[in-house]
N, C-alpha and C positions, 0 to 999 in steps of 0.2 A: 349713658356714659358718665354722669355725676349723679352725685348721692344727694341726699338733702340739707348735707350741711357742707362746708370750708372744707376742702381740701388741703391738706398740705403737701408743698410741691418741693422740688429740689429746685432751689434760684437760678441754680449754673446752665440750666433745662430747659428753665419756663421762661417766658416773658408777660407778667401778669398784671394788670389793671385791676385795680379794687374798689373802684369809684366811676359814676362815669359823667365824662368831662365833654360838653360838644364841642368844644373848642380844639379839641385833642383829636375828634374821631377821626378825621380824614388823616393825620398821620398813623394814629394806630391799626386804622384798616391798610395801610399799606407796609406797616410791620406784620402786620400776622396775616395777610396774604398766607395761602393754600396753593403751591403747583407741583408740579409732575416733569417740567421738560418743554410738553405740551402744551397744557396751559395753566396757567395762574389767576385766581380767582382773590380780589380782593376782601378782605375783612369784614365787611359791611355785614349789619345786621340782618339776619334774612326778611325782616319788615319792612325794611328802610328803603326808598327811591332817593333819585341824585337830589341834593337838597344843600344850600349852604352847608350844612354840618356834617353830610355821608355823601359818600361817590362807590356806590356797586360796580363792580368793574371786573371783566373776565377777558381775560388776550387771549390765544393761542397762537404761538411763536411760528412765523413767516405770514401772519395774514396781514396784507396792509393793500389796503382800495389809494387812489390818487385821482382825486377831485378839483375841480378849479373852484377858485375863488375872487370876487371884484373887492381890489383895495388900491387905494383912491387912481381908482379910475383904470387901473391895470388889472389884465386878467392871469392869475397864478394859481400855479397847482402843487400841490402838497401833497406828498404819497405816505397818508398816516397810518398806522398802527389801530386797529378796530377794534373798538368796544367790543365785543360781540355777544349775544343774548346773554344775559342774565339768569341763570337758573339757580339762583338763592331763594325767590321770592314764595314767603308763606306766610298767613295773617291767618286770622279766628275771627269771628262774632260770638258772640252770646245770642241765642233766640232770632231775631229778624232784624239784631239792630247792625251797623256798619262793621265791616272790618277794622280792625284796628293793630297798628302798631304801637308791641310794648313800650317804645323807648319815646312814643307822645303821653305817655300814661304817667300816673303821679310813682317813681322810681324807689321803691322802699330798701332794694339793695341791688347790687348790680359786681358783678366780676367776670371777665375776660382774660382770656388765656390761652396762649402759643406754646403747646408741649413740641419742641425742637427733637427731641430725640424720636417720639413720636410722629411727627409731622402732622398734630391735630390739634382745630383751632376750637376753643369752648367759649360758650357766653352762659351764663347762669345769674338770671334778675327775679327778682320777684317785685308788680306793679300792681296799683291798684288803680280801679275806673272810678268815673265822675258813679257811680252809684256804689263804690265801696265795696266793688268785689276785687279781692286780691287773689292772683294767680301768679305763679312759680312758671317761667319759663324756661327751660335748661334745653343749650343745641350744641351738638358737635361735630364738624364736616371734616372733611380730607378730598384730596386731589389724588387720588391711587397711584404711586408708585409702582403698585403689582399690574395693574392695567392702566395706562394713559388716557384710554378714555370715559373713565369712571368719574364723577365728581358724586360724592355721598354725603346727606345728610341724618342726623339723626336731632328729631325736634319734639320736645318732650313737653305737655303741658300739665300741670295739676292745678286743679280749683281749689284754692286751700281754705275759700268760709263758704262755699256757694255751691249749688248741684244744678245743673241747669241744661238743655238743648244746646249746642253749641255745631259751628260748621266751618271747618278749617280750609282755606284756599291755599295750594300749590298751584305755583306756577312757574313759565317758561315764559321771557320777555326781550321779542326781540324788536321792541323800537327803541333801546337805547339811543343812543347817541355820544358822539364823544366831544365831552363838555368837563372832562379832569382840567383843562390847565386855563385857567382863565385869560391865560393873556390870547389864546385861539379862541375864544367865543366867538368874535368877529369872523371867523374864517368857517368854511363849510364844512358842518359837522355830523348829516347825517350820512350815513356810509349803507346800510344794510335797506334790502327788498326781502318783504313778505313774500315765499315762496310757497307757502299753505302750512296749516296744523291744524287740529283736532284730534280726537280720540283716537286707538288703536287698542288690538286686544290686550296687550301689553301695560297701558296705561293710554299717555299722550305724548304728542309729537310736534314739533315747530321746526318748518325749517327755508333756511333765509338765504339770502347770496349779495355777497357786493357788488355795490352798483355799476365800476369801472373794469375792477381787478377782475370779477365772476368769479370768485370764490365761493364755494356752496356751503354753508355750514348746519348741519343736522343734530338735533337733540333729541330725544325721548327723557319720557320720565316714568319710572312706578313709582305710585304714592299706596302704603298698609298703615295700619293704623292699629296697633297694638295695645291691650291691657295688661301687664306682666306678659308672661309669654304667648298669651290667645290673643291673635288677629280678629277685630272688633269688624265685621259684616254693616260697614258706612254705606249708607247710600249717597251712590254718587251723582255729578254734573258734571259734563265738560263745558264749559266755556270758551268757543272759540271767537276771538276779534283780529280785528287786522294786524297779525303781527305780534299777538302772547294770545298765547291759550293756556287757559287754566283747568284744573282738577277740584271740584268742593268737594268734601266730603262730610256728613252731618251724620252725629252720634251726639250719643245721652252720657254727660259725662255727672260723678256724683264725686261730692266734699271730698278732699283728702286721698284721691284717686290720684294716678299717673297717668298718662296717654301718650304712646310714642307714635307720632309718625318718621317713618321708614322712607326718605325719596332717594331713590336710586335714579339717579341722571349719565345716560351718557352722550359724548360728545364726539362728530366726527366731521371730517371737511374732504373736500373737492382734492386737497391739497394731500389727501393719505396717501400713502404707499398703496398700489395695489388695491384701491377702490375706487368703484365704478359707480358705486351708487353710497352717497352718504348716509344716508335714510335708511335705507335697507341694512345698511353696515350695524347702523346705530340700533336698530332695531333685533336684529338678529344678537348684539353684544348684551341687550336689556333682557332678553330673554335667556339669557345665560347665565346673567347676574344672580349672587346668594342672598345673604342678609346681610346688616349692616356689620354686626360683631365678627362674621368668620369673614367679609374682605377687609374690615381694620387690621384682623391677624394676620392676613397677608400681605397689604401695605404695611404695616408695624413691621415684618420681616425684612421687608427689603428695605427698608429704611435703616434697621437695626446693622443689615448686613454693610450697607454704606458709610456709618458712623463709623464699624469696626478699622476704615479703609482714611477714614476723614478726620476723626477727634484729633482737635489739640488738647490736652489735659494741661493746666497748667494750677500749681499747691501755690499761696499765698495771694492771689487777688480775683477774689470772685466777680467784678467788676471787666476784668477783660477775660475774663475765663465765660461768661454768660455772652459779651458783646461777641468774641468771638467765635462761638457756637453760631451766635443767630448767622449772623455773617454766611458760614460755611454753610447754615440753615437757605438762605436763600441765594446762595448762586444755585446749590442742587435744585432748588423750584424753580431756578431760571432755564438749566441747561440739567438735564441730568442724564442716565445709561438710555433713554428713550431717544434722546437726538441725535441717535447713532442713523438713525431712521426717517430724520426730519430734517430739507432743506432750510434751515435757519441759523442766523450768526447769531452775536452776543448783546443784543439790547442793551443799552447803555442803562435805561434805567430798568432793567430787569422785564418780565411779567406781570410787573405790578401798577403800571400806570403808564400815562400818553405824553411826558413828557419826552422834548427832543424826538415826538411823534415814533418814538419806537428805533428808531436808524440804530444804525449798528455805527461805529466812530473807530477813532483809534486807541480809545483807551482799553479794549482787548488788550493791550501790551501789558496790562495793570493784573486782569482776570487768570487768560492763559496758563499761566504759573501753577494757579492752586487746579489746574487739569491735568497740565501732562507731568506733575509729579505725584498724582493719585490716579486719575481716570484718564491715561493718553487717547483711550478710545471716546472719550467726550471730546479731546483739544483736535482732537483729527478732522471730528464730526465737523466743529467750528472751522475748521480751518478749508474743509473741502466746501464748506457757503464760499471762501473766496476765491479757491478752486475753479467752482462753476461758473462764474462770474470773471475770471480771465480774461476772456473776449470781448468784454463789456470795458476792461478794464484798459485793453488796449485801443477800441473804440476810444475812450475817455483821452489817453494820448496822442493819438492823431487827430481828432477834433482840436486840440489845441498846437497843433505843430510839432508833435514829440515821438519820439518811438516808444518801444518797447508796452510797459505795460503801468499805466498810472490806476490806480485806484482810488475810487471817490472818496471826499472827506466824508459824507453821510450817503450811507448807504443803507437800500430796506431790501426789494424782493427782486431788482431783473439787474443791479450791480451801474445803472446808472448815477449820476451827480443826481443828490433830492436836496442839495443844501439851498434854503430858501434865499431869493433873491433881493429878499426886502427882510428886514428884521423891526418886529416891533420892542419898543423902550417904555414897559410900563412905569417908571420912574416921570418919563416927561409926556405919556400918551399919547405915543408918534410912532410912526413907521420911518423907518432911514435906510439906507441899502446895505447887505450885506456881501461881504465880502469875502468871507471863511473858507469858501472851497478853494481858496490860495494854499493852504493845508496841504501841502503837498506832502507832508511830513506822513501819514494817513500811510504810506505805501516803504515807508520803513516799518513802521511798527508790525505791517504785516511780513515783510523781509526776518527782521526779528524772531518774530513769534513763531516763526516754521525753522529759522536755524535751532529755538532753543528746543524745541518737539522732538529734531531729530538727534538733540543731543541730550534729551530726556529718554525719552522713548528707541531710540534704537533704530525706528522705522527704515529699512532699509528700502522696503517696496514702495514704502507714500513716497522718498524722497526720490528715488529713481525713476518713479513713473507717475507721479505728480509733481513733487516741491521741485524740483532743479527749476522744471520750465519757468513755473511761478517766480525762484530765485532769479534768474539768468535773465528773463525780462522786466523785473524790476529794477536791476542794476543797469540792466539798459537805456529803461526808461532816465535814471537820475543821469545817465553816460550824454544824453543828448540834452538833457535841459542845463547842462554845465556848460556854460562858454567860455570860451581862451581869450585873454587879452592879449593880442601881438605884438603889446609894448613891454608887457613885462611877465608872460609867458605864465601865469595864476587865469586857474581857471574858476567859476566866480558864478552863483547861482543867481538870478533874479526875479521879481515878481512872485515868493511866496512869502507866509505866512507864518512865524514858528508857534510853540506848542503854546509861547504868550496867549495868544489871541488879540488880546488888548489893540495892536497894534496894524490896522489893516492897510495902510500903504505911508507913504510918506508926507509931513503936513505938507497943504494945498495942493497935492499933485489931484487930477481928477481922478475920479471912479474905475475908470477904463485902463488905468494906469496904477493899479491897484495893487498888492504886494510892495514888500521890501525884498532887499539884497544883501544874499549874504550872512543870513540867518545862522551862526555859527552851529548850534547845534545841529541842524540839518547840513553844512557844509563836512563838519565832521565825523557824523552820522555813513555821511554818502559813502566817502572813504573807506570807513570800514564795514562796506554793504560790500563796496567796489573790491577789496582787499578779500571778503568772503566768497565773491563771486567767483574772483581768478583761482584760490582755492581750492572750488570744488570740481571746476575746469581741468585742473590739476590732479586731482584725487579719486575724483568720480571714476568707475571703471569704464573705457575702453567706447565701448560698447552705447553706454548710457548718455556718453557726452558725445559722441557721433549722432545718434538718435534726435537729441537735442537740440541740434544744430542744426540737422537738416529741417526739424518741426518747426525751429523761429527764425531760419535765415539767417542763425549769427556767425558773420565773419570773423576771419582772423585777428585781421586789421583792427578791429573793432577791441579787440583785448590790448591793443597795445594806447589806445586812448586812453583804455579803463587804466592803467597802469602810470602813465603820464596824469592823472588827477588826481591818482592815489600820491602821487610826490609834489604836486604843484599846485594843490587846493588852497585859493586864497580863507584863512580865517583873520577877520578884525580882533586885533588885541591889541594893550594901548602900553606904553611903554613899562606902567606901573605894572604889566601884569594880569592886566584884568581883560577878560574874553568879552568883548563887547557882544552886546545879544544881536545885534546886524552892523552892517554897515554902516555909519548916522546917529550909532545910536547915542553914543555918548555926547554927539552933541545937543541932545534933548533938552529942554528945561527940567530944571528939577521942579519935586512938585508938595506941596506943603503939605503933607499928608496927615497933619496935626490939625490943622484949619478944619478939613474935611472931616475929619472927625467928630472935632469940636460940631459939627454945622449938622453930620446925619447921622452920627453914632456909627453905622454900619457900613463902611468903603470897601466892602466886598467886589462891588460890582461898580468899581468907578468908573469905567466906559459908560454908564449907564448916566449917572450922576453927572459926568460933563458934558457929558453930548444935550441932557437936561438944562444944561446953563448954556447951550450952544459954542460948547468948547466941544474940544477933540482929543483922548486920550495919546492921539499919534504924536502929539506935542511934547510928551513928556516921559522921562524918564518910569515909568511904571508897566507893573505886569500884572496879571491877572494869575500867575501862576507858574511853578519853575519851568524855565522854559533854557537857559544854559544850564541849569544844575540837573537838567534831565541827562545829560553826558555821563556822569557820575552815578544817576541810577541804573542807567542799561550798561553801562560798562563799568569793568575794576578802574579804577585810579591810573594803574599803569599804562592802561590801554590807550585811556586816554593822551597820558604823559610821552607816549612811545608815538602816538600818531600826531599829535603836537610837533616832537623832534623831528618825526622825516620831513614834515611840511617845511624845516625852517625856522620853526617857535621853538626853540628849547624851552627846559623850563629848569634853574637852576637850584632855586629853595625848594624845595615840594611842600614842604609844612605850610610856609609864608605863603605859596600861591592859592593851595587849597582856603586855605584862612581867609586870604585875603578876597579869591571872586565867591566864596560863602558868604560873606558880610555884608558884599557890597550888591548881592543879587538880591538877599533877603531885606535887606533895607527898602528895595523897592517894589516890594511885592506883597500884592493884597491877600494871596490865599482866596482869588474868587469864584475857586474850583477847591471841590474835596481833596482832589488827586493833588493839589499842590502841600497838602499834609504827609501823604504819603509818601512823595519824593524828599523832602526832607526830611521826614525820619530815617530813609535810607542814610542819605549824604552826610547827615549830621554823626554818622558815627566816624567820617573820615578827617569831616569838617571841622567836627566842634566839639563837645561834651556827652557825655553818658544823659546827661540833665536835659540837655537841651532835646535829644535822640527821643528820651520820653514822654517828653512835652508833645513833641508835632504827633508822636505815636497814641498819647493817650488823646489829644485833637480829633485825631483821626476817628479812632474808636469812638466817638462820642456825636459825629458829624451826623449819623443817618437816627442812631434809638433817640438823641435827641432834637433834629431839626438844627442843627446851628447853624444852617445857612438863613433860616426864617424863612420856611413857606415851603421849599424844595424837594424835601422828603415825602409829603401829600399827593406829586403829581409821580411818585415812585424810585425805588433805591436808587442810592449809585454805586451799580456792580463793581467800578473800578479799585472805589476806595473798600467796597467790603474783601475785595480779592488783594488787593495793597496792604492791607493789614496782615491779612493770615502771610505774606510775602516777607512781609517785616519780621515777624515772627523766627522764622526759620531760616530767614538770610540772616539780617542783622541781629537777633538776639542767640539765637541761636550758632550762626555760622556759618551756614550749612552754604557752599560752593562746589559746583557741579564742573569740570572740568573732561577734558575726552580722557583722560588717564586714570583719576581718580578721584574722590572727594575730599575739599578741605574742610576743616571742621573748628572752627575758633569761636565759640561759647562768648556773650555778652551778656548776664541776664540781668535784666532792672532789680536792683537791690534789695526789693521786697519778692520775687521771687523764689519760691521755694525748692520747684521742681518744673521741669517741662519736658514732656512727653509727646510723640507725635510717629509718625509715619510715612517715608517716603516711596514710590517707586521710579527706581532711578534700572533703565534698560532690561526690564523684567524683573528685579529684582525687590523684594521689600525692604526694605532700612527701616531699623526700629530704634530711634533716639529717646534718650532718656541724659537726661541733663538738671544735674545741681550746682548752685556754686560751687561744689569739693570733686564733684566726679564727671563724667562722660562717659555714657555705655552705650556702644551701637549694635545690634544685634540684627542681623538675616535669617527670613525663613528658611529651614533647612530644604535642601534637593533644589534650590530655585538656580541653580547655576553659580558658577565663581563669581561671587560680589569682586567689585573693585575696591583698590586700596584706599584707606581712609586714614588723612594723616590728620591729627588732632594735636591744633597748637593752642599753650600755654594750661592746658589742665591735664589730670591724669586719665587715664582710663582705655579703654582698648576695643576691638572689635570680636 
């Protein structure tokens, strides 16, 4: 797949490395990550084992084992996200001496490269050995889009001063272990049992299962071995050991020659649709398998055909015109038309690494967006992982006193609470307890995320005969955790967490007594879940909300609660105006956030930092990320402003108030979360400035291609902020508002802007924007049905 010389790429495309840096690699291999849906294979060089500088890493989305662990003195269990075999792994020798990877060799030139529109990742170095033979190594894999369980190599060697015997090993390695995020080293890491491999007519085969979960996972491999277009008659070895088994193959290679090997791997689990046996599955797909070039042609198609469905184009800054590619690049490798087919949610860090051990969370409210206005059939997929997990979910609520249907803050494979109950603080090298599954907020986002599906999508059958229930008992669930004060008739949440985190109960209250009260944005939140609820109760046909009723037991009486909270929900707000983020809170210390500075450079993460000094963040006026100004991102302004009034709060400046709780929320907040970028770039367009809107937007864009958290990008993306961005995009710069009548359309483009183009489907329908600072053109595929009315304010142009 590469020539002998530099290629030149199109930048907005590619994501390319020209040099190579060890210092860099474990983020680069989690930038150009390889997946499918299925699974995602990180970057790493196919010579390379886990090593301070590389982490080879391969998920496939819903495997996660839960093992216990002894930390200090207690025994916990952690249900992570599995490594699982490695099938990158291929070395050379020369004559009888060791195998050797290139990237331990003296390094004469070196480039790497993420073709995005392609979905195919290259490395191209040429090294030379302690005896001064220099060889050209060029490889290019992919994660097959056209087949899910294909992972393809193509690995190419030339001896460029030397002729020599040479014997190239392919392998299959399944003693990884999951050893990505160092602050788990301490905790139990290995996950996977040898379940047999060795040879087969086909090639070779390994296949393993975890230790708790019994998840079966099955690979084969063919390894050929090509000269120009003649297949070279290697003789071969299998090598089977506990747990990888290998392929040599020895050939006579001479000066100035090429040699391709050809490894066709695939991959399958316990976990398929419809398979009984993974081994056999795997087996039978390897014998069906082509060549390298004609399944690129078919991956390269279906990829090409999803771009068509996905490009943002955007004339004047190649800089987020590239960042946001890649972005759109990896959520499809996270989730793509494959997981129509596969019980799995939205991994917060993607496919691509073991941080936050894989859990799914609630920043899905972030992702969702860039699905059900291109692929509803992927937001569905996501949204029936919570589906199936309902009953776990209402488990989760009566375990704590509650009805209806709670939802865990971290969630992985059977929909129970996996938020750890101890959290370690590498800042002070301590473990301290953890309090997070107070998060009760987890079960709005998914409330959210299934109104705006069906108000993208149309779905008439998911929401009749799935989402209602799921709706009806999460409003339930917020209906019983609301208490009535009998003195003064507000009813009043307590013992959770908001989207802060920073702040896990109140200071010196014990552990057990954990949460705060009165979390506005969840108090306000609830309201309009509770005001959603009666609605559909209202609207729903006949039929479907009888059904519904008799499935959860929901009473009459029960609506007139919901109704009664929607008017008398206590929110703290202080007379100036400003929406206090709980109850308490303003009477926080403030906190010298200058000092802190001055002392670590980096107050990202100051829970971490005070609790290091044996201080407590609960003390002080600080966030870790917007957590009231998140009201302002899920809802218009009005919305807000209108459920404010019934409560009681009027609000009589609207400029002066917006103004005023954006200054004063941003003043205390660290941004120690990506996602608190992207909620401000939304709000700042209502907030603040055109200036200010760009700044958190270009933040944001800049968060994962370069690390700016320092260290975080290594253990894997953060879906949210890559899905938060393409959001900003089309909400805020573009305009674009999805309403049950019609779409609104009000253009903001950053100044430097030339043009911006894109794509939406809005209830079957295609929408084709096209937007300059002078015009607006929205165009519909013809025959797709009567689009809805689009009314475009302050530019010209038409539909």
């Amino acid at each position: 797949m590469a020539g002998s010389g530099k290629v030149r790429r199109d930048e907005c495309w590619n994501l390319t490395y020209g040099r190579f840096d060890p210092e860099e690699e474990k983020l680069r291999e989690t930038l150009t990550t390889v997946g499918n849906g299925y699974f995602g294979t990180r970057g790493c060089c196919e010579g390379c084992s886990a090593s301070e500088h590389h982490y080879p890493g391969t998920y496939l989305a819903g495997v996660y084992n839960k093992v216990p662990s002894t930390v200090h003195d207690r025994r916990i269990f952690n249900d992570d996200f599995v490594n699982c075999p490695n099938w990158l792994p291929i070395a050379w020798r020369v004559g009888r001496g060791r195998f050797r990877n290139p990237l331990e060799m003296t390094i004469r030139s070196y480039e790497q490269n993420l073709d995005m529109r392609d979905a195919l990742m290259s490395r191209r170095l040429e090294v030379a050995d302690s005896q001064g033979r220099i060889t050209r190594v060029e490889s290019a894999r992919f994660a097959s889009m056209d087949n899910p369980h294909y992972a393809v190599i193509s690995w190419t060697l030339t001896p460029l001063n030397y002729s020599a015997a040479i014997t190239v090993r392919s392998s299959l390695d399944g003693t990884v272990i999951n050893d990505g995020v160092a602050r788990y080293r301490n905790l139990t890491s290995r996950h996977l049992e040898p379940l047999g491999g060795g040879g087969i007519p086909e090639g070779v085969f390994l296949k393993v299962r975890t230790s708790r979960s019994r998840t079966e996972v099955a690979l084969c491999a063919r390894n050929r071995v090509y000269e120009g277009k003649r297949e070279i008659d290697a003789r071969r070895k299998v090598v089977d050991e506990k747990g990888m088994v290998s392929e040599e193959l020895s050939f006579e290679v001479a000066e100035g020659s090429s040699y391709r090997l050809e490894k066709i791997v695939t991959i399958t689990s316990s976990r398929d649709r419809d398979t009984a046996s993974p081994l056999d599955t795997a087996r039978v797909l390897l014998a069906r398998a082509s060549r390298f070039d004609d399944m690129f042609k078919e991956h390269r198609s279906r990829w090409r055909e999803l771009w068509d469905k996905m490009d943002i184009a955007i004339t004047g800054d190649r800089f987020a015109q590239k960042v946001l590619r890649l972005h759109i690049y990896h959520l499809l490798a996270t989730a793509s038309p494959h997981n129509v087919s596969i019980d799995a949610g939205m991994p917060a860090r993607g496919l691509h690494g073991e941080a936050y051990r894989g859990h799914v969370f609630w920043d899905s409210i972030y992702v969702l967006p860039f699905y059900y206005e291109r692929f509803p059939d992927i937001a569905r997929a996501l949204l029936m992982y919570r589906r199936r997990r309902l009953d776990a979910a209402r488990n989760n609520a009566r375990g704590e006193g509650y009805e209806g249907a709670m939802f865990p803050w971290q969630s992985s494979h059977d929909g129970g609470e996996e938020t750890q109950i101890i959290h370690y603080n590498p800042v002070s090298d301590s473990w301290g307890p953890d309090l997070s599954r107070r998060q009760r907020h987890v079960s709005i986002a998914i409330f959210y995320n299934l109104l705006q599906y069906w108000l993208h999508s149309g779905d008439r059958e998911f929401l009749h005969s799935r989402g209602a229930e799921m709706l009806l008992e999460i409003a339930r669930f917020w209906a019983s955790i609301a208490g009535e004060d009998p003195r003064t008739g507000r009813f009043h949440i307590r013992g959770v967490m908001g989207p802060d985190e920073f702040h896990e109960k109140y200071p010196g209250a014990p552990d057990e007594e954990g949460g705060i009260n009165d979390n506005a944005y969840t108090n306000i939140m609830v309201v309009w879940v509770l005001e959603q609820a009666l609605e559909l109760l209202r609207t729903l046909p006949r039929e479907v909300v009888s059904a519904v009723r008799r499935t959860i037991g929901l009473e009459r009486g029960e609506e007139k609660r919901w109704q009664a909270i929607c008017r008398r929900m206590y929110v703290p707000i202080t007379e100036e105006g400003i929406i206090s983020q709980y109850e308490g809170y303003m009477r926080l210390r403030e906190l010298d956030f200058e000092q802190y500075r001055r002392k670590y450079g980096n107050i990202h993460r100051m829970d971490r930092l005070l609790k290091s000094e044996g201080d407590t963040p609960d003390k002080y006026k600080v966030a870790k990320q917007a957590d009231t100004l998140m009201l302002f991102y899920l809802l218009p302004v009005d919305e807000v402003l209108r459920i404010l009034s019934q409560l009681g709060y009027p609000v009589k400046d609207r400029r002066a108030f917006l103004q005023t709780n954006y200054e004063f929320h941003l003043k205390h907040t660290t941004h120690g979360s990506t996602l608190s970028k992207v909620a401000h770039a939304a709000v700042a367009r209502d907030m603040s400035t055109p200036t200010e809107t760009w700044k958190w937007f270009l933040e944001a864009l800049k968060s994962d291609i370069y690390d700016t958290q320092g260290g975080t990008t290594i253990e894997g993306i953060h879906t949210a902020v890559m899905g938060g961005t393409i959001k900003i995009v089309t909400r805020v710069f573009a305009g674009v508002a999805i309403g049950p009548d019609g779409i609104d359309l009000k253009p903001s483009l950053p100044a430097h802007w030339k043009r911006l183009k894109f794509k939406l489907l809005i209830r079957g329908v295609w929408y084709h924007f096209d937007i300059t600072p002078h015009d607006v053109s929205v165009q519909v595929d013809p025959g797709a049905g009567p689009p809805l009315t689009v009314n475009v304010h302050g530019k010209g142009g038409g539909e």
